[in-house]
C-alpha positions, 0 to 999 in steps of 0.5 A: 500500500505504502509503496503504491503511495509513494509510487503514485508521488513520485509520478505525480512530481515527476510530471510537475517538474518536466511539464507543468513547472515554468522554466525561467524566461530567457528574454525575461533576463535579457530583457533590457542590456545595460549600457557599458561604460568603457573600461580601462583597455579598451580601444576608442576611434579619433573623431578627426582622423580616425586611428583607434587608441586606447581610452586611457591615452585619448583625449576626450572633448564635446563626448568624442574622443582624439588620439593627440592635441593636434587632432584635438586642435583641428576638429571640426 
């Protein structure tokens, strides 16, 4: 009788977990990216010229970047 019982448990959970129980959502996690800031390696592009140069190296002007003061110098 007791096996029956537990037999009967064990098909009923059985069955939860592989076909009633909501799997989390992949798009529920991805829902909305963050916007990365950029870290210290990471390679940026001149605004005037066009050479990509480290963010730690660029100089930043107006929310653009600049590989050198005379790139700074002759924005537009």
């Amino acid at each position: 009788m007791i096996m029956k019982l537990l037999l009967v448990i064990g098909v009923i959970a059985v069955v939860y977990f592989m076909f009633i129980k909501k799997k989390p959502s992949i798009t529920s996690q991805k829902k909305a990216p963050k916007k990365e800031t950029p870290k210290a390696n990471d390679m940026v592009e001149c605004a005037s010229c066009g050479v990509y140069v480290e963010i730690d190296e660029a100089l930043l002007s107006d929310a653009k970047y600049y590989c050198s003061s005379e790139c700074l110098n002759a924005k537009d």
